[in-house]
N, C-alpha and C positions, 0 to 999 in steps of 0.2 A: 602230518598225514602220511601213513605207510605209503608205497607204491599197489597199486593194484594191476595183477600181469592178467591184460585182459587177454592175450590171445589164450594162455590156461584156464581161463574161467571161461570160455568160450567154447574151446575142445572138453573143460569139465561138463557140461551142457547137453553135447552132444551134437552142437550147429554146425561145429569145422572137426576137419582133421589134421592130423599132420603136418600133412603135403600140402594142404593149404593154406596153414598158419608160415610155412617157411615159405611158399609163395609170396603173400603178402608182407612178411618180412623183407625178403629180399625189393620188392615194389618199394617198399620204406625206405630202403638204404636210399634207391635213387630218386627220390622225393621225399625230405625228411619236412618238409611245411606242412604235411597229413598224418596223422595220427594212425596207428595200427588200425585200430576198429575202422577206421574210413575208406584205408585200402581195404580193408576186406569189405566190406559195401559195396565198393566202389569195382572190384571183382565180380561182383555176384555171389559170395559164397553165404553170405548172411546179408539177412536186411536192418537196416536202421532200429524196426520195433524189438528183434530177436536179440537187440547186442542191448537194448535198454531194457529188457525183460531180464535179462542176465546180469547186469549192472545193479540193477533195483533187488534182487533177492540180495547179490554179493556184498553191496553198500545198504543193506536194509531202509534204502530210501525209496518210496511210493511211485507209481508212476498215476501220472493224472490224465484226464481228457480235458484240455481246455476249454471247447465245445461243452462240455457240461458243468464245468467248476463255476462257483459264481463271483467272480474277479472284482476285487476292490480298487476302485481307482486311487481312491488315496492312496492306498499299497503301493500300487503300480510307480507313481509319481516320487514314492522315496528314493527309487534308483533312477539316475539320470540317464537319459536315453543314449548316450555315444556308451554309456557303460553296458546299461541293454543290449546294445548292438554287436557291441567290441565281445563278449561273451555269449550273444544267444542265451539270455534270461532275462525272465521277467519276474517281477512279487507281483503274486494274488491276493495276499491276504497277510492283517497283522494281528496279534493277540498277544496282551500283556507284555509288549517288549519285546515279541519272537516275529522274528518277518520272514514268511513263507515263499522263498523264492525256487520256480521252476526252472530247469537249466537242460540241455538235451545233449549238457558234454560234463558229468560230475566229478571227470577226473583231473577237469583243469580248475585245481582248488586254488589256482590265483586267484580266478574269476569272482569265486566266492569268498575270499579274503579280501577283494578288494570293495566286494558288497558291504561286508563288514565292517571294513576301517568306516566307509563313506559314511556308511548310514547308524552304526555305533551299535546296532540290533545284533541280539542272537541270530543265527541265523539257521531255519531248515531245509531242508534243501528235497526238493520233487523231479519225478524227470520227466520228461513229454517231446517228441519227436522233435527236430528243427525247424520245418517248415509251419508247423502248429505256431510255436513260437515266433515266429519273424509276423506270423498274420498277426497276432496277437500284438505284438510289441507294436506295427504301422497302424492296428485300429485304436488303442487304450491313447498313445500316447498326441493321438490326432484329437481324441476325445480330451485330453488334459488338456491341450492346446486353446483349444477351442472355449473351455470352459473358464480357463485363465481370463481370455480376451473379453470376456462376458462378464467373467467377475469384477476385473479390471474397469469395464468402462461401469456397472452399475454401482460401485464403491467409489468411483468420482463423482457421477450426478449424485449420489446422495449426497459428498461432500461441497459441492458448489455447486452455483448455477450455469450455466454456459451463456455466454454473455452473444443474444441474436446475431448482433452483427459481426461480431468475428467470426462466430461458427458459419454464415452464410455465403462470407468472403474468403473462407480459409481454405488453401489450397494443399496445408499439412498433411501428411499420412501419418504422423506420429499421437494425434489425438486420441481418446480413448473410442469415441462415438465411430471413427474411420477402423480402431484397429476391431472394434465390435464389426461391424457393416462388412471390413476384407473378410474376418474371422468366418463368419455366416456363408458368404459365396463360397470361400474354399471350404469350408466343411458340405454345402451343398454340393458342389460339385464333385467332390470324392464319393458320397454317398450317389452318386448318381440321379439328384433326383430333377424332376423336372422345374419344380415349382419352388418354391419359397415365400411361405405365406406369415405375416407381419400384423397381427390381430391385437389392436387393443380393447382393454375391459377392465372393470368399476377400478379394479386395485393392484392389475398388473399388466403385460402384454405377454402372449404369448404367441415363439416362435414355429411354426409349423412346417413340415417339409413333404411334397409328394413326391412315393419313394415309390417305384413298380406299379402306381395308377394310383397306390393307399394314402391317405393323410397320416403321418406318424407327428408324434412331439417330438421337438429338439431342444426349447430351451426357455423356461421361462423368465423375461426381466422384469426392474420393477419401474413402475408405470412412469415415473419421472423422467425417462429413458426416452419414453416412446418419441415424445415431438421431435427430439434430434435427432433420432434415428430417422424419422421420416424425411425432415429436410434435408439429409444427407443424401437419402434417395432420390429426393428432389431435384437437388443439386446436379447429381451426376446423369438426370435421367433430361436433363432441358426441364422440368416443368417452372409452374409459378407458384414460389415458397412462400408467397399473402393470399393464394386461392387456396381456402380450407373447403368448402358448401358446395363444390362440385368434381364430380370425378374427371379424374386428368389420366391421360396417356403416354407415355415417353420410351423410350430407349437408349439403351449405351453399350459401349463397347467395353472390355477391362482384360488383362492375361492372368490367368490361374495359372499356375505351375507351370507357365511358359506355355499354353497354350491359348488363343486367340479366341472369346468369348462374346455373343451378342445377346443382350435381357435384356426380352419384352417385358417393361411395366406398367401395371395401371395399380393407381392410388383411387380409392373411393371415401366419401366421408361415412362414418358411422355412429351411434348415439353416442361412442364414448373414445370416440378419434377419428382418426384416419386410417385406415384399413391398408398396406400394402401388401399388391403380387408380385414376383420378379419370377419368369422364365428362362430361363436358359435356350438360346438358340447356336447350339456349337455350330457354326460354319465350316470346323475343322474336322467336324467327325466323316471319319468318309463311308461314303453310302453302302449299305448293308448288300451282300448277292442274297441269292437266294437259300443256300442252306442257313447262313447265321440267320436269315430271318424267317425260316419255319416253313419255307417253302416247298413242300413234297413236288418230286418230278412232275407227276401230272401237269398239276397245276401250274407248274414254273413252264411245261410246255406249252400250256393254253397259253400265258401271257405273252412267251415268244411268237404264235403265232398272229396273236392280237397288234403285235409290235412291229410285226413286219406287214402288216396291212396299211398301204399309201394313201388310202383315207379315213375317215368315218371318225366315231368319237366313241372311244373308251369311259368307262367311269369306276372307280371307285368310293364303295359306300361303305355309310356303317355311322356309330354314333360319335359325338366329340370326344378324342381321346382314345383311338381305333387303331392312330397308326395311320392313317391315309395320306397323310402327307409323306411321309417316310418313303411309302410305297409309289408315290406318286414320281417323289427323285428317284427312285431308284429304275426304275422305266427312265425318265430323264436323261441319267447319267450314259444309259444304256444307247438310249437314241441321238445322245450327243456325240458318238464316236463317227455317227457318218456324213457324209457331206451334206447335210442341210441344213435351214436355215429356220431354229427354232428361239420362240419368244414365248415370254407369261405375263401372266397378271396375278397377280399377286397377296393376300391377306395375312402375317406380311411375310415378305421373302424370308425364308428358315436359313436358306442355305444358299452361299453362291457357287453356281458351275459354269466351268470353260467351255466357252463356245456355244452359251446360251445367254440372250438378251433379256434379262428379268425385270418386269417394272412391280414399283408398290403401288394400292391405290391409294387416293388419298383424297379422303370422301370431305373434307375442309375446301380443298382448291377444287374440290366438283369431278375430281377422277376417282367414277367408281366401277364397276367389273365390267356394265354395257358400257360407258364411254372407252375404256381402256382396250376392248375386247375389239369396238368397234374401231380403234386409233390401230392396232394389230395389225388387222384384216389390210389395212394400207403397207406393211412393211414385209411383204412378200415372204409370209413366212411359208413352209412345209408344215410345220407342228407348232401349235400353239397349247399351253395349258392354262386353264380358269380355274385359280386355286379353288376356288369352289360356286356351284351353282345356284344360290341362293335366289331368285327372281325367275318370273318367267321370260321377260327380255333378253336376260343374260342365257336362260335356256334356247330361244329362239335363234337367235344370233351363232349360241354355237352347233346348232344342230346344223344351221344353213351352211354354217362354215364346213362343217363335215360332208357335206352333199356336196360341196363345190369346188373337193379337191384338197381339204385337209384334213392330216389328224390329231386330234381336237382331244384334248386328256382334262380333266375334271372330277371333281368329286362331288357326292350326293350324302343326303342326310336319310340312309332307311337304313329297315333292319335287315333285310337279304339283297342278295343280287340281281332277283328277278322283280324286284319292288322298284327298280328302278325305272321298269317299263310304266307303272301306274304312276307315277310318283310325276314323270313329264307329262303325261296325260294331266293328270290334276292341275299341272301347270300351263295347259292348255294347248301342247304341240300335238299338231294331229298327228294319228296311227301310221297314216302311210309314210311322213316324215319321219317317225322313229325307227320304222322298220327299213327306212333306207338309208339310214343316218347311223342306227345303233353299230357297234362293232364286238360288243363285251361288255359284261360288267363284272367287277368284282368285290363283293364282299368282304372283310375280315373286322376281327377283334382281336386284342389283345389278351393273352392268358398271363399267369403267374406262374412262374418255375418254380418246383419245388427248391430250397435251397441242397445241394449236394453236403452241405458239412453236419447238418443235424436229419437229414432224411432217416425216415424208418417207415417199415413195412406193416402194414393193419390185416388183419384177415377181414373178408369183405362180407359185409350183412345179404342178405337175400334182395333185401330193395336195391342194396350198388348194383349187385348183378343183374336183376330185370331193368334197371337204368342202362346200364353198359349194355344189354342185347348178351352178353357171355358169359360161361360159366367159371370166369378166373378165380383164382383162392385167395389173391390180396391186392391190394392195391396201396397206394404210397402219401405221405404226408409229411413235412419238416415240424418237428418236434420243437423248432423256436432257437436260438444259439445268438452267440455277440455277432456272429457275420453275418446275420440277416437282423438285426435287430429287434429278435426272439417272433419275427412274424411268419419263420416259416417258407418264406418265400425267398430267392435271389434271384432276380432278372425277369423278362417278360421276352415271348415268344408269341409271333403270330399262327390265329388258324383261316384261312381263306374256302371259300363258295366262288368259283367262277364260272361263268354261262357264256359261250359261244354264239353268237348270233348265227344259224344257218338257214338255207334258201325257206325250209319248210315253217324256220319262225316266224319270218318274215311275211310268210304267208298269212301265217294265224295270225302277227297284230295285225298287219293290215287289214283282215276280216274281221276285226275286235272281238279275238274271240278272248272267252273268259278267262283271268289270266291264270285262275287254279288247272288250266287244260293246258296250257301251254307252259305251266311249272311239271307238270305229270308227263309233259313231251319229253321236255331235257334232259328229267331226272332218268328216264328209260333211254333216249337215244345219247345223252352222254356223260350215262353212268355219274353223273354229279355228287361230289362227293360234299355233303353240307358242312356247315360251322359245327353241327352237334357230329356231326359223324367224326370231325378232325379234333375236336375237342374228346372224344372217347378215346382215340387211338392214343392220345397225348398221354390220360390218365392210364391207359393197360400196359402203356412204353413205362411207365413211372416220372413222366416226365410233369404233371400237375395233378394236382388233386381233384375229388368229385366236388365242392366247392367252386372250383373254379367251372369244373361243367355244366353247375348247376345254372351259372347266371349266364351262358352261353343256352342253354335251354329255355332260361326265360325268354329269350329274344326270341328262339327257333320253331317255339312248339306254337 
């Protein structure tokens, strides 16, 4: 391979000049571990994509977008990963004997000679930025991982049986059915997803994962598979691995990647097995402030004042899967900094925090929200929270509790924040108790982020714009990519409705007035900014799509 003098083909270009090729020069002498083109990077005087634009016409080799190319894992899999690593390349693709490897440094032709020797392939060679590359390389070769471990355990059961009682007693990590079962939680947990769902049917099972709220495929095996997979669940979860005919409940503990993990499970039977869910309840993740989770000032200042209020009962609302609990710790975390004395109850504890007393119920030994709520009330707390208000007892109990010198945090099942006033009422707390109990409530849902690596811009139909209220020219969408796994979407952000309780509302429920009158108060005296109001700002930011507002509309309209 010739030398190719990238600072000359650089200044041939027109990127640098002179004075700053001997700059970066002389930068080299005293740091020879970095490459010319990276001191000039690393300068400022060009950027990474300007020196592989220039490289790709000078070496007549291609430059690609990862994000769009459509990557073959076999490919990927012929080079081994410390090789991947050690050179920043990865193969997308094989044809006839040619293995098509992307690199974002072409001129260290070791790299690719030693692709060569290994893999015995012609080789051609594409360029694409570094950091492209490293995402690339941590998501394909987690996917080869993963798919190993799956291969591995369904090319055992097919070749024998697993004999019940070892596998029930077995304590190994090295079996196929355990390295299947770790393979699953750490591929769930990288992907982020909440759930992990374990479906069997007529002639195979398949694995499923909720990823940002959505159910995606992850892996189909074959059904022979499925009983020992279950009983391994069983195993580590406490259940009883001879009750098939009724649904069971368990939990356990496990470390992913050295982090400290708790999964909620429930096993159910179904016409053609055993049905598992396994949750993830990170105890290590630490509780979100308010920007990371979507909190506009306003809003994050109503909460502060809600929080600094020494009695009454707070609530947050919204559907299963809203986020309420999140938001719930995170107020928690907030109020545990000062000197008082706070306890819960619990459905079940997500999260442990310092310097608060958390109980679980447990509707088996007869502890359930009112006995637990009412066992409280005797341990002299300041603040107590009812993970959720599901009875009218348990709504009774803590309203009193709020009247009598505490404050009292809870969630409700409606679709706005002012629904929470009818919603007690239905549950039969009188008006005047609410309105001297209530302190706030709050609202939210969860949205979907557009994903940032496949994002692109739409020009907007005439219906987005009479939906949005404005007359913007575009608005935003993820066009699908391997980093969202082609849904378009990465991560979820909240949007909140929160309502002040003040003297003149107080007035109105106590007078039972209508409560379409006293939504038409708050919305004029404090400027209330709704779930569809914050969910439009989201899509004109570009921050989610009109999809996403639309089913925030459903709830609102």
């Amino acid at each position: 391979m010739k030398n190719i003098p990238i600072g000359e083909v650089l200044k041939d270009y027109g990127y640098i000049n002179e004075e700053q090729l001997q700059r970066a020069l002389a930068e080299q002498k005293k740091d020879r571990s970095k490459r010319l083109g990276q001191h000039l990077i690393d300068l400022g005087f060009i950027s990474e994509n300007q020196m592989l634009k220039a490289l790709s016409d000078k070496l007549n080799e291609p430059m690609v977008d990862l994000n769009e190319e459509k990557i073959e894992v076999d490919a990927v899999a012929k080079i081994p990963k410390t090789l991947a690593q050690k050179y920043n390349l990865i193969a997308i693709s094989e044809n006839n004997g040619r293995l098509t490897v992307v690199t974002s440094d072409p001129l260290n032709f070791y790299g690719i000679e030693d692709v060569r020797l290994v893999t015995g392939m012609n080789i051609s060679v594409c360029l694409c930025e570094k950091a492209a590359i490293d995402r690339a390389i941590d998501y394909y070769y987690a996917e080869i991982k993963a798919r190993e471990a799956a291969n591995v355990a369904n090319e055992n059961v097919v070749s024998f049986e697993f004999d019940d009682t070892e596998l029930y007693n077995s304590e190994e990590d090295d079996t196929p059915v355990v390295k299947l079962f770790n393979s699953l939680l750490t591929r769930g947990y990288n992907a982020n997803a909440s759930d992990i769902h374990i479906e069997p049917f007529e002639d195979k099972t398949m694995v499923r994962m909720r990823i940002d709220g959505m159910i995606v495929d992850y892996v189909q095996l074959a059904k022979n598979l499925h009983q020992s997979l279950i009983v391994r669940i069983k195993i580590v979860s406490n259940m009883d691995i001879a009750e098939k005919r009724v649904p069971q409940d368990g939990h356990f503990l496990t470390t992913i990647e050295g982090i400290r993990m708790n999964l909620r499970v429930s096993v159910i039977p179904t016409v053609y097995g055993e049905k598992a869910v396994l949750r993830f309840l990170n105890s290590n993740t630490p509780i979100l402030n308010e920007k990371q989770y979507g909190m506009n000032a306003d809003n994050y200042a109503k909460m502060c004042r809600m929080m600094e209020m020494p009695h009454g009962i707070i609530y947050i609302t919204g559907p299963t899967g809203s986020g309420k609990t999140t938001t719930l710790y995170m107020i928690l975390e907030t109020l545990a900094k000062r000197q008082v004395n706070i306890a819960t109850i619990e459905d079940p504890v997500e999260k442990n925090i310092e310097r608060v007393n958390q109980m679980q119920i447990n509707t088996m030994a007869g502890l359930t929200f009112e006995r637990g709520l009412r066992a409280l009330l005797r341990q002299d707390p300041d603040i107590i929270l009812v993970g959720e208000t599901r009875d009218a007892e348990t709504a009774s109990i803590s309203v009193r509790a709020a009247i009598t010198g505490h404050l009292v945090l809870s969630s409700l099942h409606t679709n706005d924040a002012i629904s929470s006033i009818v919603r007690l009422e239905d549950m039969g707390i009188e008006p005047y108790l609410i309105a001297n109990s209530l302190v706030g409530s709050v609202s939210q849902r969860l949205v979907r982020t557009i994903c940032p690596h496949c994002r692109e811009k739409l020009k907007t139909t005439q219906l987005e714009r009479q939906v949005l209220g404005k007359e913007i020219e575009y608005v935003y969408r993820g066009a699908g990519c391997h980093h969202c796994n082609q849904t378009g979407y990465k991560g979820r952000t909240a949007v909140h409705e929160i309502i002040l309780i003040d003297k003149e509302m107080r007035r109105m429920i106590s007078s039972h007035k209508d409560i379409d009158d006293i939504y038409a108060y708050v919305k004029k005296s404090q400027q209330l900014h709704t779930l569809r109001d914050e969910a439009v700002e989201l899509v004109i930011n570009g921050q989610t799509t009109m999809d996403e507002l639309y089913k925030i509309t459903a709830y609102s309209d």
